[in-house]
C-alpha positions in Angstrom: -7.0 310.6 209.8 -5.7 309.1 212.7 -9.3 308.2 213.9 -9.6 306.2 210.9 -6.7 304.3 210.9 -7.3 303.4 215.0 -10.5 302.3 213.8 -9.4 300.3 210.8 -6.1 298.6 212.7 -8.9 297.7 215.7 -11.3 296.3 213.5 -8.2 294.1 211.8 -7.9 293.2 215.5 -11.7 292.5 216.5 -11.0 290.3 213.3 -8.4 288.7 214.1 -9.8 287.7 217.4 -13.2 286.4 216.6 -10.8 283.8 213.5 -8.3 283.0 216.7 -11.1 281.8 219.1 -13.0 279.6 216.2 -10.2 278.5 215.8 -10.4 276.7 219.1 -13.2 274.1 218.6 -14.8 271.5 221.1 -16.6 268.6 219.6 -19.6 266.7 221.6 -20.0 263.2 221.5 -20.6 261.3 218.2 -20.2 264.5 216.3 -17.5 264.9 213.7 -16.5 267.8 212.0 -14.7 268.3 208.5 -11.9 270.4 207.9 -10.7 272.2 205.1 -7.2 273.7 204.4 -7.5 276.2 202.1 -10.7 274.8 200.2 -9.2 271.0 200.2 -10.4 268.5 202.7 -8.0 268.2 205.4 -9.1 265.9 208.5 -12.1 265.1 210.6 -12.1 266.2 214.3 -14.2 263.6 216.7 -14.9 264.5 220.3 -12.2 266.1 222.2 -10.7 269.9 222.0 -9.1 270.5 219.1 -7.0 273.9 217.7 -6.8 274.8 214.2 -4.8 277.7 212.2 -6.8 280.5 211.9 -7.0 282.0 208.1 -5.9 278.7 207.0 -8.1 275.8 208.2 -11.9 275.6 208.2 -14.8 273.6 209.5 -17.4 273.2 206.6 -19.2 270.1 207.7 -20.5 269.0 210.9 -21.7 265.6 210.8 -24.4 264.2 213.8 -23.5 260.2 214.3 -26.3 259.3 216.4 -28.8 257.2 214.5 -31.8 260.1 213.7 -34.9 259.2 212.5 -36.6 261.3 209.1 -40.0 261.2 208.1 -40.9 260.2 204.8 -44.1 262.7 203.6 -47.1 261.1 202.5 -47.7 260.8 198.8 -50.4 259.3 196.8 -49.3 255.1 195.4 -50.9 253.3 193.8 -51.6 249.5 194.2 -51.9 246.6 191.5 -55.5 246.7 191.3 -55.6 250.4 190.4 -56.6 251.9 193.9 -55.0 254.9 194.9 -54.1 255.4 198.7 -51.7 257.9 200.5 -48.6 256.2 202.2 -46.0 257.5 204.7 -43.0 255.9 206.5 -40.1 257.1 209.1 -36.9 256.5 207.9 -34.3 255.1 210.8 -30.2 255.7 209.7 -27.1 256.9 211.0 -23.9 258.5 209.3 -21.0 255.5 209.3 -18.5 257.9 206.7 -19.1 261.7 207.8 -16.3 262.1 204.8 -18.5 260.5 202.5 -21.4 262.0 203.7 -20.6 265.5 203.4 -19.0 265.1 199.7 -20.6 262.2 198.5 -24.0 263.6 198.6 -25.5 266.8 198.2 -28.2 266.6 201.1 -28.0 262.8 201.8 -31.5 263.0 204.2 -33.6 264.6 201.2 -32.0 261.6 198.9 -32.9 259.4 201.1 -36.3 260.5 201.1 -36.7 260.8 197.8 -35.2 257.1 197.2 -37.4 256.0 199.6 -40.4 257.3 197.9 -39.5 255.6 194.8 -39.3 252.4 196.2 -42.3 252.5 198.1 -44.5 253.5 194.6 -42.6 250.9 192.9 -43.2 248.0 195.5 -47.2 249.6 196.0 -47.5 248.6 192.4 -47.0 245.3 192.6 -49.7 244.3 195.1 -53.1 244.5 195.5 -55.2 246.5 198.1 -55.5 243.8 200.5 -52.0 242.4 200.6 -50.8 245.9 201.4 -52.0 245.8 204.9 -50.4 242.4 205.3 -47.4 242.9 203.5 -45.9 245.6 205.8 -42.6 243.7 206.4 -42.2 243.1 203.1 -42.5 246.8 202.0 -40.2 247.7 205.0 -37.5 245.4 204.2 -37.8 246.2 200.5 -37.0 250.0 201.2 -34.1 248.8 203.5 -32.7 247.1 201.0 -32.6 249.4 198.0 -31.7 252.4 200.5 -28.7 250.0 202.3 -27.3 249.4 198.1 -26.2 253.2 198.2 -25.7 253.6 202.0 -21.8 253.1 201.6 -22.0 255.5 198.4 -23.6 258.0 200.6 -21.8 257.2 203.7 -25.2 256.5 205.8 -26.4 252.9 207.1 -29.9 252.2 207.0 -31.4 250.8 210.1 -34.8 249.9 209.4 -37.6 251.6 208.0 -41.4 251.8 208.9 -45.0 252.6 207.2 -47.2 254.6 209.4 -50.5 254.7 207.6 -51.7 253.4 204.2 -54.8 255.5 204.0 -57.0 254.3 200.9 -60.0 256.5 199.2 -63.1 257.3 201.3 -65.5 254.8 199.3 -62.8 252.2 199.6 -62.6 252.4 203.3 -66.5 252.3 203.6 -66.4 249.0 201.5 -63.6 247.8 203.3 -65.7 248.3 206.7 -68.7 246.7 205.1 -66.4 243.3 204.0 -65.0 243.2 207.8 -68.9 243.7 209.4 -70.0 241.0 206.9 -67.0 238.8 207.8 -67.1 239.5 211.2 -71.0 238.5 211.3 -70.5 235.4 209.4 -67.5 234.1 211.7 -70.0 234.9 214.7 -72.5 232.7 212.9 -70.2 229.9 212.4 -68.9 230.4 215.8 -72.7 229.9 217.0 -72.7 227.4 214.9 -70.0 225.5 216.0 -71.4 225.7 220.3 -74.7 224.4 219.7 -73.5 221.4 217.4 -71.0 220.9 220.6 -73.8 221.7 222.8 -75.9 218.8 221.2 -72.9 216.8 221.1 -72.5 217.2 225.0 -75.6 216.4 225.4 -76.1 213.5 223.6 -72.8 212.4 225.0 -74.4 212.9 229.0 -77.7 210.8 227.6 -75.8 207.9 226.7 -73.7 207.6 230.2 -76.4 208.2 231.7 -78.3 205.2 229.8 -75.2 203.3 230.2 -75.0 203.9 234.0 -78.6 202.9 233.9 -78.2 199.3 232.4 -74.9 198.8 234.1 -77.0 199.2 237.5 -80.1 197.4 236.6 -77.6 194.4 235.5 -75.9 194.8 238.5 -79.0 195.0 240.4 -80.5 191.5 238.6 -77.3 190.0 239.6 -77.5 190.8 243.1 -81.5 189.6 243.0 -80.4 186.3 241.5 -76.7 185.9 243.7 -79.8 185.9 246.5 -82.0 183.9 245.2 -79.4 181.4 244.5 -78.1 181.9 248.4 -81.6 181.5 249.7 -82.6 178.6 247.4 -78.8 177.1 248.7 -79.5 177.7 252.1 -83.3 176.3 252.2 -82.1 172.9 250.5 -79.8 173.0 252.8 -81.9 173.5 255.6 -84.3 170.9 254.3 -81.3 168.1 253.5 -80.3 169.3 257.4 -84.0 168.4 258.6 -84.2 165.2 256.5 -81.2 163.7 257.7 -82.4 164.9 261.1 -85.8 163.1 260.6 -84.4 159.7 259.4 -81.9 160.2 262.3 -84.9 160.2 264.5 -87.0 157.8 262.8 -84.2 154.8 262.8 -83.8 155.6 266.6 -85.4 153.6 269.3 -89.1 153.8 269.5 -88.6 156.4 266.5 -91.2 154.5 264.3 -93.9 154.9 266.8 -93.7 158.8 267.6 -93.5 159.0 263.9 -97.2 156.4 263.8 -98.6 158.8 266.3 -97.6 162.2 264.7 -98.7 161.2 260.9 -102.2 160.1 262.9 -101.9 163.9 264.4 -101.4 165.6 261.7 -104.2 163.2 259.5 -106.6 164.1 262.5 -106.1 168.2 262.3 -106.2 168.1 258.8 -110.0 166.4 259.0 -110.8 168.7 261.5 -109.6 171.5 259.1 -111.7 170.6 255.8 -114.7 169.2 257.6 -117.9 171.0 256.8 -121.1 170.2 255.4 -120.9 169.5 251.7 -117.8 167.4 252.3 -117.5 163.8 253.2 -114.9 162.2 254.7 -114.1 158.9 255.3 -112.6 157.9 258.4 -111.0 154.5 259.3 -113.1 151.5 260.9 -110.2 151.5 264.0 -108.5 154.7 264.3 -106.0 152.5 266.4 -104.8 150.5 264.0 -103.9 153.6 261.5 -100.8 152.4 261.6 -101.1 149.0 260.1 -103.2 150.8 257.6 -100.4 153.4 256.6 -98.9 150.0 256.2 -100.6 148.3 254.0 -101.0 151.3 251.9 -97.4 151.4 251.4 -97.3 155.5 253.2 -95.2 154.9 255.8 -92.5 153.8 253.5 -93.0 157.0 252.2 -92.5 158.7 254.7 
């Protein structure tokens, strides 16, 4: 008998020990914890050390604050034009109420899933196949939206949310491959396209400055010809005027007259000389040395 009571009395004691130390609780970082007194909320313990009264206070919720990211499981959606594909997302929140969270809410993560789930059917629904690839954003800030309308009832706040895959059927993926091959070949076509027309385009551009170049230098080349021709013309009358003047200089000089008599009768002489041959006949003057009165009367020495 007294073996059972020393047995009963030390496990009162082992009990009482093991309430007294959880009692003492130590709280990370942006972790709260919820505490009851005697089954009514009491207060929420942040980071720090904190004592409660054993028997009488109890933690029943421990909240995380950090923002925690939940994955949304695929399920089948789907789309406005009747084509069924399999959609998941990740869901990015953190607690802002742990109060709220822990009473508010049964299991505010799975109701967030299950929200988000909704939303993402609902929104699927009202596009077609091909806008659901580009519509990403729009999907994403959908879900945001409808999930942020009952973050403050469930005391969470809604970050962002993301779609990893929109996976469509098998023979809608081959299809879809076949449209972007065809696509793809036709933009490669019209890219062809494009180069030799601006190939051509080059090259009828590089023809015509180069015919251009052409008929600017040949112009510029006739001017130059003509500029000298112009200059040697110029400078032969010139030369010529300067000879006259020299001449008549000479000729109105003393004894001028006479060595021009004697070189016109030079010059008539080698010229005879030059065309004499047999079929020709020339006529020569009765008195060679009186050519110059014969000039005279013939009115050449004027002439000259």
């Amino acid at each position: 008998m007294n073996y059972l009571n020393l047995f009963v009395w030390g496990g009162l004691l082992l009990y009482f020990l093991i309430k007294l130390v959880q009692s003492v609780r130590i709280i990370p970082p942006r972790v709260a914890a919820i505490v009851e007194r005697l089954g009514k909320y009491n207060k929420t313990l942040l980071s720090g050390f904190h004592v409660l009264i054993p028997f009488i206070d109890k933690v029943t919720f421990i909240q995380d604050l950090k923002e925690e990211a939940i994955s949304v499981p695929p399920q089948d959606c789907f789309t406005h034009d009747n084509v069924k594909v399999e959609v998941d997302g990740v869901i990015y929140m953190e607690v802002t109420d742990p109060v709220i969270a822990s009473y508010g809410v049964t299991d505010f993560r799975q109701a967030s899933i299950q929200l988000a789930q909704t939303t993402i059917r609902s929104v699927m629904g009202t596009l077609e196949l091909d806008r659901t690839f580009e519509e990403r954003e729009v999907i994403n800030q959908k879900i945001v939206s409808v999930l942020s309308e009952v973050g403050q009832t469930w005391g969470i706040k809604v970050l962002r949310y993301e779609i990893k895959n929109i996976v469509p059927p098998v023979s809608v993926k081959n299809a879809m491959e076949r449209q972007m091959t065809a696509e793809r070949e036709r933009r490669a076509v019209i890219a062809r396209s494009e180069g030799d027309m601006q190939a051509n385009i080059n090259t009828s551009e590089g023809l015509k400055a180069e015919l251009i170049n052409k008929s600017e230098g040949e112009m510029q080349r006739r001017i130059n010809e003509a500029e000298g021709r112009a200059k040697e013309i110029e400078a032969l009358a010139n030369a010529t005027a300067q000879a006259i003047e020299t001449l008549a200089a000479a000729v109105n000089s003393p004894g001028g007259e006479e060595a021009m008599s004697l070189r016109l009768t030079e010059t008539y002489l080698s010229k005879l000389s030059g065309v004499a041959r047999k079929d020709v006949t020339v006529i020569l003057p009765s008195d060679l040395t009186r050519l110059g009165e014969q000039l005279d009367s013939l009115g050449l020495r004027k002439m000259v």
